[in-house]
N, C-alpha and C positions, 0 to 999 in steps of 0.2 A: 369564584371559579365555576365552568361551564359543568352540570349536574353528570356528562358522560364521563372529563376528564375527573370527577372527584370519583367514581366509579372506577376508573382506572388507575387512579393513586393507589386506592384502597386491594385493588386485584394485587400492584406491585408490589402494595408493602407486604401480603398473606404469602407470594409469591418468594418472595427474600430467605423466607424459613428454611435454615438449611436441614433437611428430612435426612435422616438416618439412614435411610437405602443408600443414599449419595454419595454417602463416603464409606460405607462397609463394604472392605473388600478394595480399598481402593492403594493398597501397596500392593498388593498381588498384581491388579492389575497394571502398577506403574512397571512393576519387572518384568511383567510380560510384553510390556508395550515397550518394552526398550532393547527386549532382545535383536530382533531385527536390522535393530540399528548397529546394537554390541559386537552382531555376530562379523560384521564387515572389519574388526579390528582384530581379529586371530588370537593374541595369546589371552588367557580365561583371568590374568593380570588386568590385564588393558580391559579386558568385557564389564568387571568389579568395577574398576575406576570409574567406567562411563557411568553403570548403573547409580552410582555413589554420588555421582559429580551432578546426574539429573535431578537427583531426588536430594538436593543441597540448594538445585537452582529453584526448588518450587517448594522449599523449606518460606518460614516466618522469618528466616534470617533479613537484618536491613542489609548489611552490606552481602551481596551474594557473589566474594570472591576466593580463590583458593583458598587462602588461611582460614577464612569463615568456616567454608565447605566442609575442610580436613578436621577444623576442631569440632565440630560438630558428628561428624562419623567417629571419634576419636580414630584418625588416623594422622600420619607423620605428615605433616604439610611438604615437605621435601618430595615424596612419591607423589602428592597432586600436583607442586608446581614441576616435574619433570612431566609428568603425561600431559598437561597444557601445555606450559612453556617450550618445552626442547624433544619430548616424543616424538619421531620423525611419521605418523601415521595421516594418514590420507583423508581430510574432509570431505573430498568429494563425494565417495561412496554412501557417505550418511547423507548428506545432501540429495545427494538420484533415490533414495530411497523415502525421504520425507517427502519430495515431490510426487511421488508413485502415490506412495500413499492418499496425500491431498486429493492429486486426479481421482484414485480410483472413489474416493468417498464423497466429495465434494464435485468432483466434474461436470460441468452444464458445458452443451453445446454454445450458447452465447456468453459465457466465460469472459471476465474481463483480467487481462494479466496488467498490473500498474508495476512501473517504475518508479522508486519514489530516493531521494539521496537522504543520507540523515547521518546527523555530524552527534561525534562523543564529545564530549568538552574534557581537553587533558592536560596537565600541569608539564612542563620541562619539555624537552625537544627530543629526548632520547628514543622515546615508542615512535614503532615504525610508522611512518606514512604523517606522524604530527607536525601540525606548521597551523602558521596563522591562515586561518582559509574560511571562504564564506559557508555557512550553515543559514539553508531555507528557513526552517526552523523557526530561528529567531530573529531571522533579517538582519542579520550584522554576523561581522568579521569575528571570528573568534580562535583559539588555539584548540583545535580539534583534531580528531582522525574521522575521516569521512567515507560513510559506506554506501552502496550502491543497492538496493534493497528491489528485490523483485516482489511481490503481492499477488495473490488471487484471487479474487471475489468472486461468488457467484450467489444465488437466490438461498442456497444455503447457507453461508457463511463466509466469513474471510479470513486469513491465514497469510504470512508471509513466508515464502518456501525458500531464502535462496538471497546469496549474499557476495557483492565482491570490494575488496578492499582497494578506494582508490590513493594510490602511487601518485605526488606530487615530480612534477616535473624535477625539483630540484632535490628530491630523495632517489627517483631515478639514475640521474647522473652519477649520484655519490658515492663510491666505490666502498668508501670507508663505512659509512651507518649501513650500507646496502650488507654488513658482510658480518658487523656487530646486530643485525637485527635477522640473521637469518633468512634475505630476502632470495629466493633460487634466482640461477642466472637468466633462466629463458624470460623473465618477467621484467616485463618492459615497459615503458610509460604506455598507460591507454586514456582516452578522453573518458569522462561519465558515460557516455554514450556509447562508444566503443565497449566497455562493459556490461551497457544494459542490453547490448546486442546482441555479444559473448552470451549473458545468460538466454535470453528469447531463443537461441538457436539453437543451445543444448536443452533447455528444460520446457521449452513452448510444446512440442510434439506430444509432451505428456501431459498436458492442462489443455485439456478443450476450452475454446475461446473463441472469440470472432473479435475481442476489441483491446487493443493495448492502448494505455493512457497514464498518464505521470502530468506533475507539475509544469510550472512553466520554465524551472531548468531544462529540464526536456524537450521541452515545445518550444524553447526559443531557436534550436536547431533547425534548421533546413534543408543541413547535410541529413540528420539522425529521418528525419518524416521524408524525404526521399529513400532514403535506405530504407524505411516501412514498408515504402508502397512498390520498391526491389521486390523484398520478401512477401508480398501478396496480403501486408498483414492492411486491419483495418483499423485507425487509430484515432482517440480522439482527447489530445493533446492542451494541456492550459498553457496560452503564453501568455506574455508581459501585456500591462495595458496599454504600452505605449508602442505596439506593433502596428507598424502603416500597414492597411489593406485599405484594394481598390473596389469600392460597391459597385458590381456587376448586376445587380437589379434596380440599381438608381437611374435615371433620365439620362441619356446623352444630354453632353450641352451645346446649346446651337451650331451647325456648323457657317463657319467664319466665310466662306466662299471660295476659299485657296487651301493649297497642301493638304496633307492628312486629317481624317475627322477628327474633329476634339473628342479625349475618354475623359470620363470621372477623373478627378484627381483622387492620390492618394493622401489619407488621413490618418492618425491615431486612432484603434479601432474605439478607448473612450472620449475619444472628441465624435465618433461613428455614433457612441449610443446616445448622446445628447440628443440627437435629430431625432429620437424616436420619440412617437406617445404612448400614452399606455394602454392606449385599445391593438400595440403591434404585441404585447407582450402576451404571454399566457400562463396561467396560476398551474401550480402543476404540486398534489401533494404527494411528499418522498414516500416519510415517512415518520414514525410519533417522532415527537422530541420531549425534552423532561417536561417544559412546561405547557403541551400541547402538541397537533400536528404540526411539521416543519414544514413551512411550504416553499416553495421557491418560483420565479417566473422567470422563462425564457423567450431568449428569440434566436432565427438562424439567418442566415445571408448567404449566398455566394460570392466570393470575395477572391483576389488576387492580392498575393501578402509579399509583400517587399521581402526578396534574400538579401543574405550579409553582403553577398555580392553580386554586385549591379550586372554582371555576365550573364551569372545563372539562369536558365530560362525558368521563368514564371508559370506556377501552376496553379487551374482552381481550385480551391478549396470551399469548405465547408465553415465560417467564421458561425459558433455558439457564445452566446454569451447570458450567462444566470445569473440574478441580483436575487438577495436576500437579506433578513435582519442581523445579525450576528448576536454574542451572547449579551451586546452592549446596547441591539436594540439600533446599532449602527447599518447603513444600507452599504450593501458588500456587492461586487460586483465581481465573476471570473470569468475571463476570455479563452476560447479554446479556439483551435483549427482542427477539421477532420476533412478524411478525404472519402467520407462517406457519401453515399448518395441524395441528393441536394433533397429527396421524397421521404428521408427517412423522420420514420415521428420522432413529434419533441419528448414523446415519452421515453422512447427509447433513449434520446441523447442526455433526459435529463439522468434517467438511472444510471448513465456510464461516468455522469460526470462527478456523478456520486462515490462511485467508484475509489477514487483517490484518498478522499476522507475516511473513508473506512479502511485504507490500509495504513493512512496518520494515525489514526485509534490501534491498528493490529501492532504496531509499532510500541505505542505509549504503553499499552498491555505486557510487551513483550520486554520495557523495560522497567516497571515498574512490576512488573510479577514473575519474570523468569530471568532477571539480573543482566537483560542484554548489554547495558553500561557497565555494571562493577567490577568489570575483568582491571588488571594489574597487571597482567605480562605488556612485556618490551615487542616479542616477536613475533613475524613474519606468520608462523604456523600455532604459534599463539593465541594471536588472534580470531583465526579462522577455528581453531579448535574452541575455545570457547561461544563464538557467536552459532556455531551449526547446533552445539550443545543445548544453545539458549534458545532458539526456532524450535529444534526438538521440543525440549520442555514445554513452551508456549503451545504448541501441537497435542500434547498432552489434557492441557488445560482445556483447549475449545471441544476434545473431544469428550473429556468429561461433563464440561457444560450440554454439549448437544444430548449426551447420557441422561442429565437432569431434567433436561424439554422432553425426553420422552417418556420418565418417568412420569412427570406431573401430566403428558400428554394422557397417560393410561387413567390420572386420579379424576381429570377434570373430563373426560370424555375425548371422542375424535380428533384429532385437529388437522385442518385442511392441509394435505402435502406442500400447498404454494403460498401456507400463511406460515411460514416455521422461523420465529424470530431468533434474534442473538441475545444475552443476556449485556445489561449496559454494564455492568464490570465482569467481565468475563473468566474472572476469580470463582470458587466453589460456592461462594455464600450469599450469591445472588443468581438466581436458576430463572429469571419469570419466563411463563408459557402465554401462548397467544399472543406475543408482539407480531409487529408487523416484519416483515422479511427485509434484510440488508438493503436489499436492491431493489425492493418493490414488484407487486406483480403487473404488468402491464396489460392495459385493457385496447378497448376499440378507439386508434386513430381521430381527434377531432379537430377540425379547424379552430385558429383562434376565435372562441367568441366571448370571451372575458369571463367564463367560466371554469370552476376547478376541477382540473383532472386527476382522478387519482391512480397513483400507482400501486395502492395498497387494496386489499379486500375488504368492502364491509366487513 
């Protein structure tokens, strides 16, 4: 191993210790930190529940669901599963309030808000919204409920604020599960998209941002990146590898002497990266990874991308595309479209495209340490009451970690405002200081010249 990364093993591992500042004091401060939220639900009943119900979700418990929670506070699990299950109170309000928050603590101007879908895996058909339906996830079909998950990253940190329950067409219809599940009347089938819209126009104004980005569910839309670029937003989308786009920087082909000039034909955009060599690419480092820097190489195009329908007028875009190794050592390749400016750096495009990955980790964080999966209720406001619970909690956590960075920031000396890293379990018992930052800090613009650019600071 290279003598810097064995220096940096050694920082994480002295880094790990969890220091006694770091948790003294730290139920005072979980009831404090929850009041804000408490106070949006009126009677001082329901305030106890919430406080109870957080501090259950960020418990050692393995499974973190009512009956857990209640036995654990010794209280009657019947009054937790009435304030989950069937309490008729508003998530909204906790929601607008967790995003407030986020904005005001985390808010960067170049903000990136990701959409990302991510399916629960659920036994029987009863819980609302479940059916056999695809999950990104894991690349296959499975018996899920699937949520619509908004994210925010920025140089500080990342966080997912904000959540909507997607309604299968054929639970829509259903008058019967629709009435056994509590589902209210005004709620009506919406596409992923249609909800990830619904969120961007209530909770966008509060997250400073310049870039929205999600998957290639997302991006394979041309209705959803039209309606982007409606709303003035600026987006920069993964789709599928097998999206025909037309290279608008490649050679006309001869013209034939009659009719219309012949255009580039359209291609698969990975039959597009064949064509390339590797002096078109450029090395661009993110950021650390466990076993060293991550690095990844990009390239951009101007490209015209086939709509679902052959009507549609055709717009240019922005085709990225970034290969890397994966944890297999396997070469990985993701296709984006943006309708950014054809001059914008690759630095900048690679840090957005980053972006998405770290609200997959805010995700995994958020189910494996503040019980976003292990809810149990059937209903409509069930649901939605347990998952705002469980963002909350997870909000709790990254803030405590940020608490830790600045604790060890005071033991270890200064540390640069735009070097401020995230901890890789973002649990209490791993704090390290001086990582590189989520998103990278970006430096001076350079052409490809087959050398690595970094997005991090010495």
């Amino acid at each position: 191993m290279d003598r810097r990364f064995e220096l940096r093993q050694q920082q994480l591992i002295e880094d790990a210790e969890l220091k006694s500042e770091l948790s003294k004091g730290m139920l005072d401060r979980l009831e404090t930190f929850v009041e804000p939220f408490a106070a949006t639900l009126g009677r001082r009943e329901m305030k106890e529940n919430a406080q109870q119900y957080v501090s259950g979700l960020l418990s050692d418990l393995e499974r973190k669901n009512v009956e857990s929670i209640a036995y654990r506070n010794d209280r009657d699990r019947r009054a937790f599963q009435r304030f989950i299950g069937i309490s008729p109170w508003d998530f909204r309000p906790l929601e607008k309030e967790l995003v407030r928050q986020v904005g005001q603590d985390l808010g960067q101007d170049d903000g990136v808000i990701v959409f990302d879908p991510s399916g629960h895996k659920k036994c029987g058909h009863e819980s609302v919204g479940v059916q056999r339906q695809w999950i990104g996830r894991l690349g296959k079909v499975e018996n899920c409920q699937v949520g619509i998950y908004m994210g925010y990253v920025t140089r500080c940190d990342h966080v997912v604020v904000a959540t909507r329950l997607y309604l299968p067409k054929e639970w829509a219809k259903d008058r019967k599960r629709r009435k056994k599940c509590g589902i209210p009347r005004e709620v009506r089938f919406q596409t992923r998209h249609e909800l990830a819209l619904e969120m961007l126009q209530e909770h966008g104004p509060l997250l400073p941002h310049c870039w929205i980005t999600g998957d290639d569910e997302m991006g394979r839309s041309t209705a959803f990146r039209q309606q982007l670029r409606v709303l003035s937003e600026q987006y920069l989308l993964a789709v599928p590898s097998n999206t025909n786009i037309r290279d608008l920087e490649a050679p006309l082909p001869p013209y034939q002497g009659h009719g219309a000039p012949a255009k580039v034909p359209f291609q698969r955009a990975d039959k597009w990266v064949t064509t390339l060599s590797d002096e078109d690419w450029t090395r661009i480092d993110v950021r650390d990874g466990e076993k060293g820097p991550l690095v990844l190489e990009i390239v951009k195009c101007r490209v015209v991308a086939k709509t679902e329908h052959s009507r549609e007028k055709s717009t240019e875009e922005l085709l990225v595309v970034t290969r890397y190794l994966d944890e297999n050592r396997q070469t990985k390749y993701d296709y984006h479209l943006s309708n950014a400016a054809s001059d914008t750096p690759l630095e900048e495009l690679a840090r957005v495209s980053k972006a998405e990955h770290l609200v997959e980790n805010g995700l995994k964080r958020a189910k494996s340490e503040a019980g976003l999966s292990d809810y149990e209720t059937r209903t409509w406001s069930g649901w939605y009451h347990h998952q705002i619970l469980s963002l909350i909690a997870t909000w709790f956590l990254i803030r405590e970690a940020r608490r830790g960075k600045k604790i060890h920031a005071c033991d270890h000396g200064s540390v640069d405002s735009h070097v401020i890293g995230y901890p890789s379990s973002p649990g209490l018992r791993s704090l390290p200081s001086g990582l590189g930052n989520p998103l990278g800090t970006t430096q001076k613009y350079s052409k490809r010249n087959g050398t690595i650019l970094s997005l991090q600071k010495a």
